[in-house]
Biopython code that builds the backbone (N, CA, C, O; Angstrom):
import numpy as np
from Bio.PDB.StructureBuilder import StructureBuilder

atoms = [
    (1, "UNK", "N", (26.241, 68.941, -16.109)),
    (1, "UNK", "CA", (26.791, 70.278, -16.329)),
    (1, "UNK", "C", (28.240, 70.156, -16.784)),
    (1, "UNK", "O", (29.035, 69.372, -16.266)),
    (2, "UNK", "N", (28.582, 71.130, -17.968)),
    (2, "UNK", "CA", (29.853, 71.346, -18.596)),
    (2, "UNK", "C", (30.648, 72.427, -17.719)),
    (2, "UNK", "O", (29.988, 73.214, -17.040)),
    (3, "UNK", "N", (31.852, 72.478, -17.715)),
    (3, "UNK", "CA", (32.924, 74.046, -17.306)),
    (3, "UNK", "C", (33.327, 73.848, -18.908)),
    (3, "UNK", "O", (33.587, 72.830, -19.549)),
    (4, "UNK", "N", (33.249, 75.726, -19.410)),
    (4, "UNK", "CA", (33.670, 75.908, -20.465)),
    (4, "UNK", "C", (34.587, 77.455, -20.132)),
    (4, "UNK", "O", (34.297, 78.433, -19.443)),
    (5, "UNK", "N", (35.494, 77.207, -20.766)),
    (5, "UNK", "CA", (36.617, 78.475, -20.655)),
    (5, "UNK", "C", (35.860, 79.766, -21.555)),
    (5, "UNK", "O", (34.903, 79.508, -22.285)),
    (6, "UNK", "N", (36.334, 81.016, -21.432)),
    (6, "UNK", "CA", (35.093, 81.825, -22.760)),
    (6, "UNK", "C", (36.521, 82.532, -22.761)),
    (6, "UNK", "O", (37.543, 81.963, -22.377)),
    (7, "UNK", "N", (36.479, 83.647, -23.167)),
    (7, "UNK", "CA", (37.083, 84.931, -23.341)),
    (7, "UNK", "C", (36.199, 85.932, -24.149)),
    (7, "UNK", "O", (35.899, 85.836, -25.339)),
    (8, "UNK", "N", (35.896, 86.762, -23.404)),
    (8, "UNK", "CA", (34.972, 88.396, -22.993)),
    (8, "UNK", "C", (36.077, 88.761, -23.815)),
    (8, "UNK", "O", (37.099, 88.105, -24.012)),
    (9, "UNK", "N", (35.743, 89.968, -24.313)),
    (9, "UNK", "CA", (36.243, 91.282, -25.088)),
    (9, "UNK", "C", (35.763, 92.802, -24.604)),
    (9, "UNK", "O", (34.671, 92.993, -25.138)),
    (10, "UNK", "N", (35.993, 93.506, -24.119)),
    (10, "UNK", "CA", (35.444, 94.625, -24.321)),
    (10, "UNK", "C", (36.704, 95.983, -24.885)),
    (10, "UNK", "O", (37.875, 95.808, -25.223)),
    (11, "UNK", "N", (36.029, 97.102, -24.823)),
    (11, "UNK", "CA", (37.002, 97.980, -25.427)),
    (11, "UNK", "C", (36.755, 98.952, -24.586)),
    (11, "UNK", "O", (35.676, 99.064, -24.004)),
    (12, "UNK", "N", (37.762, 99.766, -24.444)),
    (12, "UNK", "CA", (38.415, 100.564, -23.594)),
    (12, "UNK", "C", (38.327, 102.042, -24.422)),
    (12, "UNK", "O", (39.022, 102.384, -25.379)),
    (13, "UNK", "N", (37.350, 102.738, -23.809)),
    (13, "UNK", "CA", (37.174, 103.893, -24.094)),
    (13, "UNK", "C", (36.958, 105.238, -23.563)),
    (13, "UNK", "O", (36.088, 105.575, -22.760)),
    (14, "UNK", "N", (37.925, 106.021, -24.153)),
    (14, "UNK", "CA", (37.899, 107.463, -23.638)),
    (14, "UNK", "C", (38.487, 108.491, -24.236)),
    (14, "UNK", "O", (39.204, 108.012, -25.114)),
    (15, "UNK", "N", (38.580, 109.808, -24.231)),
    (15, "UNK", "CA", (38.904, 110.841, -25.152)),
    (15, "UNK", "C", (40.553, 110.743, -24.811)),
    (15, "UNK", "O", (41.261, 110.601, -25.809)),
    (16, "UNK", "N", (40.994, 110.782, -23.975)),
    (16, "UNK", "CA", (42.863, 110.636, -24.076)),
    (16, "UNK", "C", (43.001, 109.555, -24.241)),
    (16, "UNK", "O", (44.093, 109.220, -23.780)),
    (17, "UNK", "N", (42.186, 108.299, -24.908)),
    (17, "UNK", "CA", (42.975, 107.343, -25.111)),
    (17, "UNK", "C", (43.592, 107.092, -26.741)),
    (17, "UNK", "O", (42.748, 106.954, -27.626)),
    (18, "UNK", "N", (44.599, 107.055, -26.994)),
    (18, "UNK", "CA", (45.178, 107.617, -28.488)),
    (18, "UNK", "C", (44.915, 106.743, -29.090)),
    (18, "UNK", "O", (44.217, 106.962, -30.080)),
    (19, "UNK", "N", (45.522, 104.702, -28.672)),
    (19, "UNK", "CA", (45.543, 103.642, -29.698)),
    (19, "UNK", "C", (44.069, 103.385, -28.785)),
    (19, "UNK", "O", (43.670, 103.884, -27.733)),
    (20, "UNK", "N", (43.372, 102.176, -29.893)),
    (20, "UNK", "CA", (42.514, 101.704, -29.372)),
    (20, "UNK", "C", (43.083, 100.341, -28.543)),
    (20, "UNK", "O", (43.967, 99.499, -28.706)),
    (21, "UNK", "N", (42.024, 100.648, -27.553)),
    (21, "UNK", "CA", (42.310, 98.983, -26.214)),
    (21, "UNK", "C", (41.103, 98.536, -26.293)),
    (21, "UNK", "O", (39.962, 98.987, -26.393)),
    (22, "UNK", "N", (41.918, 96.992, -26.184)),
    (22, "UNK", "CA", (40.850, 96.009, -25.603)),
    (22, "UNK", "C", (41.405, 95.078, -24.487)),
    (22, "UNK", "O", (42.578, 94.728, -24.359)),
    (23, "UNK", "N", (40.190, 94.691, -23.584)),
    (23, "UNK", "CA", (40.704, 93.936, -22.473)),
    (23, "UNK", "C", (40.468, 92.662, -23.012)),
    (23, "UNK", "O", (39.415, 92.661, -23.651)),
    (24, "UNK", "N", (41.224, 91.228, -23.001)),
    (24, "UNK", "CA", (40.491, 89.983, -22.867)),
    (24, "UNK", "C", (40.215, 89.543, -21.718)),
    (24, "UNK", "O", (41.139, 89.928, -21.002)),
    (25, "UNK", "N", (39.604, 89.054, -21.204)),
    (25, "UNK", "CA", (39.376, 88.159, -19.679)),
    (25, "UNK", "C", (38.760, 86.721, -20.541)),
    (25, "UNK", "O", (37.874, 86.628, -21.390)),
    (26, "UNK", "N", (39.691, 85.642, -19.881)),
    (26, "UNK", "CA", (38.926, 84.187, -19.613)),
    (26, "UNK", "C", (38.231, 84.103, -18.630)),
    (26, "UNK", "O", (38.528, 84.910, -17.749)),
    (27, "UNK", "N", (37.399, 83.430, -18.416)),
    (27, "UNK", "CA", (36.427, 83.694, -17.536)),
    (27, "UNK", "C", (35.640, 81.878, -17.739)),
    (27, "UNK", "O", (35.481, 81.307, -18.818)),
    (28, "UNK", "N", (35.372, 81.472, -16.723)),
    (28, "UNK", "CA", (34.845, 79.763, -16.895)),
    (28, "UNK", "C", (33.542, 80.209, -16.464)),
    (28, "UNK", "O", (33.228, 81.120, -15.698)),
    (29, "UNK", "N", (32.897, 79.437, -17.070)),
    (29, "UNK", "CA", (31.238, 79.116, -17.095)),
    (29, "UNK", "C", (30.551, 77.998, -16.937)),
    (29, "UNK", "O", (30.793, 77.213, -17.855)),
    (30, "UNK", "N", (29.625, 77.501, -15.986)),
    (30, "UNK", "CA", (29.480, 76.029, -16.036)),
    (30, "UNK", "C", (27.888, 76.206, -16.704)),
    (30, "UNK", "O", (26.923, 76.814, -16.240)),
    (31, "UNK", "N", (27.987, 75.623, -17.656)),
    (31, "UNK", "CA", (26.495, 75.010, -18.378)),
    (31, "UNK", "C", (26.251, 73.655, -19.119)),
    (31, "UNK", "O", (27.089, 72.755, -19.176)),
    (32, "UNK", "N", (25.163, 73.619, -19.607)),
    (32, "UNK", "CA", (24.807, 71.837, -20.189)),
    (32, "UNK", "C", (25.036, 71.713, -21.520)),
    (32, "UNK", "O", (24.942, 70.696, -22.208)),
    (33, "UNK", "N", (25.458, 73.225, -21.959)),
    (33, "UNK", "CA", (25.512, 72.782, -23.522)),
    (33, "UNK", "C", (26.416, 74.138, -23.955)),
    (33, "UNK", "O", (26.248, 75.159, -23.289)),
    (34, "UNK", "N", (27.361, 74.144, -25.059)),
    (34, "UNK", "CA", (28.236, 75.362, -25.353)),
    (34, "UNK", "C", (26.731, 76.505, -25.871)),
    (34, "UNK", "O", (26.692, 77.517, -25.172)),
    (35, "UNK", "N", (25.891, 76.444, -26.667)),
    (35, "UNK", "CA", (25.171, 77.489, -26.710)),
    (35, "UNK", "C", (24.541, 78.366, -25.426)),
    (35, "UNK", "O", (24.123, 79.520, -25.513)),
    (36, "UNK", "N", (24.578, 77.447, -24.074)),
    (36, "UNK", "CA", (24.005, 78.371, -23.149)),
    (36, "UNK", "C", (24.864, 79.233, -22.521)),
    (36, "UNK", "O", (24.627, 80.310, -21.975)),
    (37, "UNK", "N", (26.363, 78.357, -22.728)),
    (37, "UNK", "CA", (27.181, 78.699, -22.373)),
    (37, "UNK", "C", (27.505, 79.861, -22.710)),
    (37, "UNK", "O", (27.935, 80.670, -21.888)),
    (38, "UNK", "N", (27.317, 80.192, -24.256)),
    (38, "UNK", "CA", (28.055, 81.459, -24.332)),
    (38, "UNK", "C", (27.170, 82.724, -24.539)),
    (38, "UNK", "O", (27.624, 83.861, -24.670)),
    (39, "UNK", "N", (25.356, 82.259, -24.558)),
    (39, "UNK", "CA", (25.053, 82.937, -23.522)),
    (39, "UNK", "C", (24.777, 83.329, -22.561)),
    (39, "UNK", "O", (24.117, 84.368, -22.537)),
    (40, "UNK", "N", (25.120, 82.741, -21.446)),
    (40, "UNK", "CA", (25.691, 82.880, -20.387)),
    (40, "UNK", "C", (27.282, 84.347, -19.773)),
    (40, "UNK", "O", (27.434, 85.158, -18.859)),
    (41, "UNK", "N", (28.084, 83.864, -21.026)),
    (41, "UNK", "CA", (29.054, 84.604, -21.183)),
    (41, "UNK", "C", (28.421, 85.786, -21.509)),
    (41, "UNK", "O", (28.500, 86.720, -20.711)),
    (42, "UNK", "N", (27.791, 85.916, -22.566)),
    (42, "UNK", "CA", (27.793, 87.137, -23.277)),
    (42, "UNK", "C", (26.800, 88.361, -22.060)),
    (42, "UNK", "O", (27.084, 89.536, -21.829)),
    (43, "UNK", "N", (25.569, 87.501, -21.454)),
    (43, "UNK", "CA", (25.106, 88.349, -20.153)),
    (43, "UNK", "C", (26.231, 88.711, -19.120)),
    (43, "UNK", "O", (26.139, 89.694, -18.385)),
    (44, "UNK", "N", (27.135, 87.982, -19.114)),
    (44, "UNK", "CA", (28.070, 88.688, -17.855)),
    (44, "UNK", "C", (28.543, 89.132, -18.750)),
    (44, "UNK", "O", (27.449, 88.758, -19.172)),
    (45, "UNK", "N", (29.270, 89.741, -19.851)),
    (45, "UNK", "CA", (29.968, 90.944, -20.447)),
    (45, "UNK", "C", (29.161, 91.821, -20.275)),
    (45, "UNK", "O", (29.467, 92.952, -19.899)),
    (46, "UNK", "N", (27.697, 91.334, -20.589)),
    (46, "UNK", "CA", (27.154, 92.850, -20.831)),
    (46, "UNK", "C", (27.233, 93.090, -19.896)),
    (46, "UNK", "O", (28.124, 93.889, -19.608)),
    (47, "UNK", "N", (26.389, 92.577, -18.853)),
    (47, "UNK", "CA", (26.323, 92.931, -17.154)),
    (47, "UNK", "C", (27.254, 93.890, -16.454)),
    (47, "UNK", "O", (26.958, 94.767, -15.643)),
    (48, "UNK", "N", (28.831, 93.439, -17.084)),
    (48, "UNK", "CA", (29.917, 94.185, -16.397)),
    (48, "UNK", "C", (30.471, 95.272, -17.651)),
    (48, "UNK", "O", (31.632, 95.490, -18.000)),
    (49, "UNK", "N", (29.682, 95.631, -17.975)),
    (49, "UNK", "CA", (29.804, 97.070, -19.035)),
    (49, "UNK", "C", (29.871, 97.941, -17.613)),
    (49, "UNK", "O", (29.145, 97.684, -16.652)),
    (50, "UNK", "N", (30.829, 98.980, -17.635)),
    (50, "UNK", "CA", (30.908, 100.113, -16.943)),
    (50, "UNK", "C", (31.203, 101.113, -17.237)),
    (50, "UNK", "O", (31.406, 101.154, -18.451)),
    (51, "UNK", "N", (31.435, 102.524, -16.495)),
    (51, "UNK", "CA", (32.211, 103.534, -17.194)),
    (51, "UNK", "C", (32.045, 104.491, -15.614)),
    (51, "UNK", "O", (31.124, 104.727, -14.833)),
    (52, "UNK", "N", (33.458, 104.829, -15.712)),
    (52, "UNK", "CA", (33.456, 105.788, -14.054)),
    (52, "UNK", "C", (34.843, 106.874, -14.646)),
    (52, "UNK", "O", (35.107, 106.986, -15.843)),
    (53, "UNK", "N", (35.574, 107.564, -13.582)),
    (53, "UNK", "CA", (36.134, 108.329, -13.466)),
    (53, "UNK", "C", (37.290, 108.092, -13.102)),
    (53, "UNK", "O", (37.493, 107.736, -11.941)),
    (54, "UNK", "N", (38.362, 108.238, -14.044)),
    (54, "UNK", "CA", (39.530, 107.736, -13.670)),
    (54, "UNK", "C", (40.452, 108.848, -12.673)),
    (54, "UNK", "O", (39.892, 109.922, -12.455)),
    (55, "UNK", "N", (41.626, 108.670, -12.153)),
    (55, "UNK", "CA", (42.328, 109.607, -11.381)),
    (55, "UNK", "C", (42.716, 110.894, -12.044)),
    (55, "UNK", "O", (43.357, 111.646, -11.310)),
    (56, "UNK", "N", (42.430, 111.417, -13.520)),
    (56, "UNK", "CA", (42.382, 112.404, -13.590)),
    (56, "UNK", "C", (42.022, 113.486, -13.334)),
    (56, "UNK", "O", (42.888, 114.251, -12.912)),
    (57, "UNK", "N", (40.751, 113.952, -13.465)),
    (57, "UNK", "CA", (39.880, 112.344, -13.799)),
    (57, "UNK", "C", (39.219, 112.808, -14.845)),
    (57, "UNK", "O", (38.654, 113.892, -14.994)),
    (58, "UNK", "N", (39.348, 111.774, -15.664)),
    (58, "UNK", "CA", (38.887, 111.567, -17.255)),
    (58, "UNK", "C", (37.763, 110.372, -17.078)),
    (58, "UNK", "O", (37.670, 109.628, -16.102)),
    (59, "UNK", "N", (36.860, 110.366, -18.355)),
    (59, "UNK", "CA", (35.905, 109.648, -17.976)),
    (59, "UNK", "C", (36.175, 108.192, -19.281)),
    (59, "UNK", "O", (36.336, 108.128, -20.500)),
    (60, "UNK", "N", (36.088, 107.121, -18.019)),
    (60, "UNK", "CA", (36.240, 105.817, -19.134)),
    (60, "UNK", "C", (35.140, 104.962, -19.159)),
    (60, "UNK", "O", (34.413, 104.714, -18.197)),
    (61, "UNK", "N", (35.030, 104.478, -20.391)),
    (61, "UNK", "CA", (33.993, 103.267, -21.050)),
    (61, "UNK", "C", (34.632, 102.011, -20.910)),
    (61, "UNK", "O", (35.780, 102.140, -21.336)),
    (62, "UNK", "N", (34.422, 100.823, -20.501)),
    (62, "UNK", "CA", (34.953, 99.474, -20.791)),
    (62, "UNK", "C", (33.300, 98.970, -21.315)),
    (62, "UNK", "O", (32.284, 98.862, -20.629)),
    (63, "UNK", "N", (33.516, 98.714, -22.860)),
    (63, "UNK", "CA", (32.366, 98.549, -23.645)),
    (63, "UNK", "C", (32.398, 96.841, -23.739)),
    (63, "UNK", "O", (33.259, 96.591, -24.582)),
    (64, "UNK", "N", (31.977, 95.911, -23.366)),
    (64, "UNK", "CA", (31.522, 94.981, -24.143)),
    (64, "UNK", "C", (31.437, 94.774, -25.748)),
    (64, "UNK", "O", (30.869, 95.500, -26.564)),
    (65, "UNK", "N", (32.003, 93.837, -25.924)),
    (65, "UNK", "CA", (32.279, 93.605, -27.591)),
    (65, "UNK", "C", (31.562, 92.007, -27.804)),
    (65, "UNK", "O", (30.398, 91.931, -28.196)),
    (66, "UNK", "N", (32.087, 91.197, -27.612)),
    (66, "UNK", "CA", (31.518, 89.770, -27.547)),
    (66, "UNK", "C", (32.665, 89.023, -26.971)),
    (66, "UNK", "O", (33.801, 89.332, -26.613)),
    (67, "UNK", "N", (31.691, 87.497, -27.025)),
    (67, "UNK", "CA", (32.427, 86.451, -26.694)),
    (67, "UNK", "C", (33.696, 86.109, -27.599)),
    (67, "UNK", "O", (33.040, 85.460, -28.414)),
    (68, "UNK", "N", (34.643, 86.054, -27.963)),
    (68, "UNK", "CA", (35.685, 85.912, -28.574)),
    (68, "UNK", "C", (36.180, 84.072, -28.912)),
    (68, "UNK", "O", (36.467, 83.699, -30.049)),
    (69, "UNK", "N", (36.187, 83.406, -28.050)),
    (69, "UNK", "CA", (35.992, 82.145, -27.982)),
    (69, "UNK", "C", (35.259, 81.400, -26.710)),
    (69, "UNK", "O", (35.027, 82.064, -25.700)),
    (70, "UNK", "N", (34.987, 80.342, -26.762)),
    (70, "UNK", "CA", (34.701, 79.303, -25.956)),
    (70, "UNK", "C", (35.224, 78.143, -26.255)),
    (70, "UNK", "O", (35.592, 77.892, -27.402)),
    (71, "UNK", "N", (35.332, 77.211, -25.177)),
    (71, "UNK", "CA", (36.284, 76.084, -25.363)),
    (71, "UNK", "C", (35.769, 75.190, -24.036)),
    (71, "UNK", "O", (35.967, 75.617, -22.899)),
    (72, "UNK", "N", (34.950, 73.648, -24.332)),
    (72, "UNK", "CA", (34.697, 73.205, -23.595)),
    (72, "UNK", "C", (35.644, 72.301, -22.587)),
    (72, "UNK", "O", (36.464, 71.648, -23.231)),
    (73, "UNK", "N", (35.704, 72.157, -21.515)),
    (73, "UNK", "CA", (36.710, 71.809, -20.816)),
    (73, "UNK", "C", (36.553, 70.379, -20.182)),
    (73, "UNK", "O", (35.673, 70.222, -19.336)),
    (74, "UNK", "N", (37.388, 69.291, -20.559)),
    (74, "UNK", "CA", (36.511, 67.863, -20.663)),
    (74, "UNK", "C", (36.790, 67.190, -18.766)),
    (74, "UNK", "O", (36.136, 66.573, -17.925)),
    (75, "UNK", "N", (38.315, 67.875, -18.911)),
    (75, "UNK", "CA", (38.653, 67.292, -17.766)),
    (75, "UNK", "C", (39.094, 68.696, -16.809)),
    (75, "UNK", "O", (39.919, 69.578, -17.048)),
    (76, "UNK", "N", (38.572, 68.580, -16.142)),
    (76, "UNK", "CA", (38.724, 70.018, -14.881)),
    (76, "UNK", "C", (39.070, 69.002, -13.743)),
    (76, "UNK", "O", (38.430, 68.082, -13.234)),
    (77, "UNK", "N", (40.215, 69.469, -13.553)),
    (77, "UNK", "CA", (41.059, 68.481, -12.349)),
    (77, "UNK", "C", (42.440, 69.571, -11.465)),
    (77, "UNK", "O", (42.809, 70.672, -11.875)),
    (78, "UNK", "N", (42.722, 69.187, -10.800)),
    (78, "UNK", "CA", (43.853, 70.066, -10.272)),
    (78, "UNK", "C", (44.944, 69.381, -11.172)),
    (78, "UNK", "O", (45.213, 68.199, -11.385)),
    (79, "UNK", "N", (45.554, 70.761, -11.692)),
    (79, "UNK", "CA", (46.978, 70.665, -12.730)),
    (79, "UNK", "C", (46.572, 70.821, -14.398)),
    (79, "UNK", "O", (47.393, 70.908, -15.311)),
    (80, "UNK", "N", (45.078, 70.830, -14.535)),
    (80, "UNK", "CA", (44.977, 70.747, -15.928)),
    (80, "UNK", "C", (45.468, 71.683, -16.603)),
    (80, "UNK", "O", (45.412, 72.775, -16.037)),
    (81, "UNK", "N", (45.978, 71.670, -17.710)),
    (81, "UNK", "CA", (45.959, 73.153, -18.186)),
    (81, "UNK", "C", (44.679, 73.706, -18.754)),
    (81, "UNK", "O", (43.904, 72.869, -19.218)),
    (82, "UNK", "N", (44.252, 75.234, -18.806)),
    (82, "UNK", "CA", (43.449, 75.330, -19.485)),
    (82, "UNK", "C", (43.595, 76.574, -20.408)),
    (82, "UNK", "O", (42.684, 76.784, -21.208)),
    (83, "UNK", "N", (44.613, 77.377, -20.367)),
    (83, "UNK", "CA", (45.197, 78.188, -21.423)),
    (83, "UNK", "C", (47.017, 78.195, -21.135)),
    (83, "UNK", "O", (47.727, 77.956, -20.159)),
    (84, "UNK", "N", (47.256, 78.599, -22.538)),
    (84, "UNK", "CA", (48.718, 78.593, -22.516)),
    (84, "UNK", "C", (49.187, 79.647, -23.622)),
    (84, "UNK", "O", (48.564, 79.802, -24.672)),
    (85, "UNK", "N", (50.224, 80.283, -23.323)),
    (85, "UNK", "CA", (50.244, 81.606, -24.291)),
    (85, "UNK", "C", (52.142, 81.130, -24.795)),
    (85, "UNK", "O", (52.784, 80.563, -23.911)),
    (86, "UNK", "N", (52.882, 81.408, -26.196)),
    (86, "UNK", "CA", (53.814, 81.005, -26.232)),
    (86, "UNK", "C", (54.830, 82.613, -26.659)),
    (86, "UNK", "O", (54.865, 83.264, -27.704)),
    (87, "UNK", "N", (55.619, 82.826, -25.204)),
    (87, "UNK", "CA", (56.379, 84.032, -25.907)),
    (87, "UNK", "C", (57.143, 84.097, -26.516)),
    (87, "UNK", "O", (57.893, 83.127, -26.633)),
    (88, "UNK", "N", (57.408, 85.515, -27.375)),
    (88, "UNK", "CA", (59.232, 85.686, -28.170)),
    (88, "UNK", "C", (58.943, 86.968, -27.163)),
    (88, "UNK", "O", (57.838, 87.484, -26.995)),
    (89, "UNK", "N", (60.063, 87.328, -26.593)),
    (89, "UNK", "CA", (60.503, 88.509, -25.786)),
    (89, "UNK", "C", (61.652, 88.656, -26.835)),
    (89, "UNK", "O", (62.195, 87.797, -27.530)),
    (90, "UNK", "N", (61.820, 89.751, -26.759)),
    (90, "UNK", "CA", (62.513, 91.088, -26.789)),
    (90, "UNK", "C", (64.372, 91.117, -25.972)),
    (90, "UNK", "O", (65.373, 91.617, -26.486)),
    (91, "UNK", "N", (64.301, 90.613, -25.014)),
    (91, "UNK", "CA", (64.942, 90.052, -24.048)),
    (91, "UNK", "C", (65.007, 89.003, -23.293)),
    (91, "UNK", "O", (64.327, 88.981, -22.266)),
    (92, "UNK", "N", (65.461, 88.403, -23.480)),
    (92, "UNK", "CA", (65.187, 87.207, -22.766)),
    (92, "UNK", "C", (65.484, 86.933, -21.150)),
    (92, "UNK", "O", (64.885, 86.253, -20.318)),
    (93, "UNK", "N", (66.683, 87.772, -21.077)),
    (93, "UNK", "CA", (67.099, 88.010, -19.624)),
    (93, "UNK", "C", (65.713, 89.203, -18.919)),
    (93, "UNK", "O", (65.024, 88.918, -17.940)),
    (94, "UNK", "N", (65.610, 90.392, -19.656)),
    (94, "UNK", "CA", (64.808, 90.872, -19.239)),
    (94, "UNK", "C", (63.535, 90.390, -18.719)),
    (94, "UNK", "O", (62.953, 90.792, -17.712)),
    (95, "UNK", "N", (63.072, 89.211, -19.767)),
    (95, "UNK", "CA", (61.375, 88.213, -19.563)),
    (95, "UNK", "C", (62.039, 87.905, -18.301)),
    (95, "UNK", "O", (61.368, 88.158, -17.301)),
    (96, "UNK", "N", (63.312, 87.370, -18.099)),
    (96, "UNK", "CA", (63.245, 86.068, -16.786)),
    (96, "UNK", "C", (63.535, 86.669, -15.466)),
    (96, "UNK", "O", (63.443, 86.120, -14.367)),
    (97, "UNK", "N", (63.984, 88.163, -15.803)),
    (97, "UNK", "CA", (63.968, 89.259, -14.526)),
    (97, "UNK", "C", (62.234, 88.828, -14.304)),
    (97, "UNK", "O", (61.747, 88.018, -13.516)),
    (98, "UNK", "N", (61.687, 89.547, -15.135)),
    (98, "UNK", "CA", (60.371, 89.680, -14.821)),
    (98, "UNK", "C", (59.584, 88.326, -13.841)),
    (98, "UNK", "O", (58.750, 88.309, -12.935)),
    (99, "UNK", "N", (60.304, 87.360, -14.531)),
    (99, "UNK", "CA", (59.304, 86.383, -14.059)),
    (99, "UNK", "C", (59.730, 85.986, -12.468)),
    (99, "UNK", "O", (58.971, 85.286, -11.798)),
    (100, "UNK", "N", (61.052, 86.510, -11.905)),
    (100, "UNK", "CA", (61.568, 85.527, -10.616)),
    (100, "UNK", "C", (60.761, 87.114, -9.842)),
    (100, "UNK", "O", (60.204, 86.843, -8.778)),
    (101, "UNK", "N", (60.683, 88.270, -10.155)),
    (101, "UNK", "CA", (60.151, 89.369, -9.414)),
    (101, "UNK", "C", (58.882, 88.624, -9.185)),
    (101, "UNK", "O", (58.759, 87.889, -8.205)),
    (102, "UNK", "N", (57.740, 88.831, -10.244)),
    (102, "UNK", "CA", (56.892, 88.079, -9.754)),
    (102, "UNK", "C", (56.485, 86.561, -8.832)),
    (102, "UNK", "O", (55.532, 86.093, -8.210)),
    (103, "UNK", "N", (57.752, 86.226, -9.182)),
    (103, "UNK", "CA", (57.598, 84.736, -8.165)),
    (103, "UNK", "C", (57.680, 85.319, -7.097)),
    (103, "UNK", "O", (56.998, 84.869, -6.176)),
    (104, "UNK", "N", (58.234, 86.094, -6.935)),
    (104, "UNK", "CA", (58.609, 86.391, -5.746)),
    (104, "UNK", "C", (58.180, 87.617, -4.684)),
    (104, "UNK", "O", (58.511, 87.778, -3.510)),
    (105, "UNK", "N", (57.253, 88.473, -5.618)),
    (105, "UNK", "CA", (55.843, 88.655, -5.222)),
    (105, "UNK", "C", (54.763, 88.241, -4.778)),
    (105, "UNK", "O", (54.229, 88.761, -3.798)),
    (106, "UNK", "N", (54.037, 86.789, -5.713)),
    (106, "UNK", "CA", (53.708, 85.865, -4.919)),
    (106, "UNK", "C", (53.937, 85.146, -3.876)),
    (106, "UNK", "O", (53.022, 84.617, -3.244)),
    (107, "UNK", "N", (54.912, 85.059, -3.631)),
    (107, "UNK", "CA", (55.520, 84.409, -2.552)),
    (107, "UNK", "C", (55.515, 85.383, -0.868)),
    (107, "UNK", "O", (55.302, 85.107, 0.312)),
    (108, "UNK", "N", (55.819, 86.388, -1.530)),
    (108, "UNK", "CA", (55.592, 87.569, -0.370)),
    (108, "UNK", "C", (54.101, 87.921, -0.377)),
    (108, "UNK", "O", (53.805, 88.250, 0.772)),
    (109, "UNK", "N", (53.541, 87.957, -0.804)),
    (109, "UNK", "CA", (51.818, 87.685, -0.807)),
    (109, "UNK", "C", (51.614, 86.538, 0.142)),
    (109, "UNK", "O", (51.105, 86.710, 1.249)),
    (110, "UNK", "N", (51.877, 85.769, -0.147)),
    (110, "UNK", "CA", (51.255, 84.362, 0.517)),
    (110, "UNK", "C", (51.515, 83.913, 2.031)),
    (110, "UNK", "O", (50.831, 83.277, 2.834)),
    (111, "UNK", "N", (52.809, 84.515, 2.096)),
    (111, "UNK", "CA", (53.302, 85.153, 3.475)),
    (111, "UNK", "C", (52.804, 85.713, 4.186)),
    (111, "UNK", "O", (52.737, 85.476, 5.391)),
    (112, "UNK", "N", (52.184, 86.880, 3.407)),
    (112, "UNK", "CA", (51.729, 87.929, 4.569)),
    (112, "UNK", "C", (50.150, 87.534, 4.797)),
    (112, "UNK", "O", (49.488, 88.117, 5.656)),
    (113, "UNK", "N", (49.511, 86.351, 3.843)),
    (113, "UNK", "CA", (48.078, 86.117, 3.961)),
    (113, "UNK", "C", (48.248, 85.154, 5.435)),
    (113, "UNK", "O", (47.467, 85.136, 6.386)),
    (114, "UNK", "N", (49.606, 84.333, 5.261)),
    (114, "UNK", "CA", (49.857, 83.096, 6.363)),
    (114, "UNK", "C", (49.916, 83.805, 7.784)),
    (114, "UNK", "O", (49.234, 83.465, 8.751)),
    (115, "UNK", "N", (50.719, 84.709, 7.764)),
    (115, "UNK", "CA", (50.800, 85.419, 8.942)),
    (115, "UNK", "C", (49.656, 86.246, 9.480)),
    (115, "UNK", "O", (49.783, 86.862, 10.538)),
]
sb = StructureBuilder()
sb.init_structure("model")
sb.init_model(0)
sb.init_chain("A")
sb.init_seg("    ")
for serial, (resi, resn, name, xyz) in enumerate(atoms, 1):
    if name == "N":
        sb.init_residue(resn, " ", resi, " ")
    sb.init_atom(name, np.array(xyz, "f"), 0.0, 1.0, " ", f" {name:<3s}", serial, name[0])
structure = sb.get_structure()
């Protein structure tokens, strides 16, 4: 058996929504070969097609679109990487606010799981 990384697509639908959305999710899959793999993937997109009632409450679609990529993963080990995204911000001080809040969110998370 393979672990293969995928990324799901679906689209985000509803009457107040003005631009169109889409969600990506990576999502790992373990199979013997990339074709089962991605269908494999493509049954859990469909599978998790939904549509409920938001706090408006307005009514939303998260539609399934397809598999977007797959990418077989040779070495699955603690530390591997298996995606990496490269930013230009806008701010740079602003990105690195962002990022010590969140550290430090996590960190207060992990706390309160310890305790």
């Amino acid at each position: 058996m393979n672990w293969y990384l995928v990324k799901l697509v679906f689209q985000i639908i509803g009457k107040h929504v003005t631009k169109p959305q889409f969600d990506e999710q990576l999502r790992l899959i373990r199979a013997d070969e990339v074709e089962w793999a991605l269908e494999k993937a493509r049954v859990l997109g469909w599978l998790e097609q939904t549509a409920f009632e938001n706090n408006n409450p307005k009514r939303i679609t998260w539609q399934f679109i397809d598999v977007a990529d797959v990418h077989k993963l040779d070495n699955l080990e603690d530390g591997v990487q298996v995606c990496g995204t490269t930013v230009q911000p806008e701010s740079p001080e602003e990105y690195l606010q962002l990022i010590t809040l969140n550290r430090t969110k996590a960190v207060d998370l992990l706390q309160e799981c310890a305790a």
